[in-house]
C-alpha positions in Angstrom: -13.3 -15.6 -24.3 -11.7 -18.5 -22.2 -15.1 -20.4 -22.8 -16.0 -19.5 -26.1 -20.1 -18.6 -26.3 -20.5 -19.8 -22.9 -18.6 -17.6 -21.1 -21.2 -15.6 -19.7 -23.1 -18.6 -18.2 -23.9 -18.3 -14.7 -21.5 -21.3 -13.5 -18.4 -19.5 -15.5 -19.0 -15.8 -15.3 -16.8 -15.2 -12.1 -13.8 -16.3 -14.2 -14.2 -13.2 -15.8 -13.6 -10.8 -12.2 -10.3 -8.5 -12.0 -9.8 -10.6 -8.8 -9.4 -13.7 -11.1 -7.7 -12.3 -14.1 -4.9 -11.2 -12.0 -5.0 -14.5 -9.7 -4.1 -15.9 -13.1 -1.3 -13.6 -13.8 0.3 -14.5 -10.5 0.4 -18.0 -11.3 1.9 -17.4 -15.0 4.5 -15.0 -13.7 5.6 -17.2 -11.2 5.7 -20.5 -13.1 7.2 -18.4 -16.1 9.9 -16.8 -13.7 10.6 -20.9 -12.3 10.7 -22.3 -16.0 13.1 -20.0 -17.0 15.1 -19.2 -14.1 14.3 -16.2 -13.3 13.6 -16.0 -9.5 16.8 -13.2 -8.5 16.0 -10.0 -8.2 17.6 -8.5 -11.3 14.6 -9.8 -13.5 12.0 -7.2 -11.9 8.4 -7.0 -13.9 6.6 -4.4 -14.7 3.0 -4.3 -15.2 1.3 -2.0 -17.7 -1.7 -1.3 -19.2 -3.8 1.5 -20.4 -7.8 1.6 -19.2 -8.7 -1.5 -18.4 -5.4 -3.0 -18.8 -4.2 -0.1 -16.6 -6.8 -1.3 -14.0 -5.1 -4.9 -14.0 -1.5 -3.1 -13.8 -2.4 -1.2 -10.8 -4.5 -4.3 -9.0 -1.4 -6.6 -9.5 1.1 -4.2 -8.0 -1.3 -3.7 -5.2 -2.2 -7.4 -4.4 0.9 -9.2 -5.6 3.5 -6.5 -4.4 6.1 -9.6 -4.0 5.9 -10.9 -7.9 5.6 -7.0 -9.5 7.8 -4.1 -8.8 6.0 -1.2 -10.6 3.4 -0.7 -12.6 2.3 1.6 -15.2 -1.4 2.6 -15.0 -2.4 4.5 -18.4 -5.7 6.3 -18.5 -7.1 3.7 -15.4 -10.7 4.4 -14.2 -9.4 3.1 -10.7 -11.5 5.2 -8.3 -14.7 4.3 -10.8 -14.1 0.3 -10.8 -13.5 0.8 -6.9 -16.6 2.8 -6.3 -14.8 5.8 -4.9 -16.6 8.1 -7.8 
């Protein structure tokens, strides 16, 4: 947990959102891609994940379309998480 046992405090717990968790994923893929030169297009990413991961996968594709080119959604409640059920 990114603040140990007080993660789940009121003043921390919207750190812990699928908006935020891949907010931070956008800023690590694009300071990763900088630091190592990677900004053409023949380094595409793929995102991937299975249940909850597969949630993220599919949520970063959607909202950062420009930083990943697929995604790989394994077993992904989306239409539960979105309230579509």
């Amino acid at each position: 947990m990114p603040f140990g046992d007080q993660s789940f405090d009121q003043d921390k717990i919207g750190y812990l959102s699928i908006e935020q968790a891949i907010a931070d994923y956008a800023v690590f893929l694009t300071t990763f891609k900088e630091m190592n030169n990677y900004t053409d297009d023949r380094n595409p990413v793929i995102a991937f994940g299975g249940s909850y991961g597969g949630i993220l996968a599919a949520y970063m594709r959607f909202k950062y379309p420009n930083l990943v080119q697929g995604a790989i959604a394994a077993s992904a409640p989306i239409y539960l998480t979105a309230g579509l059920a």
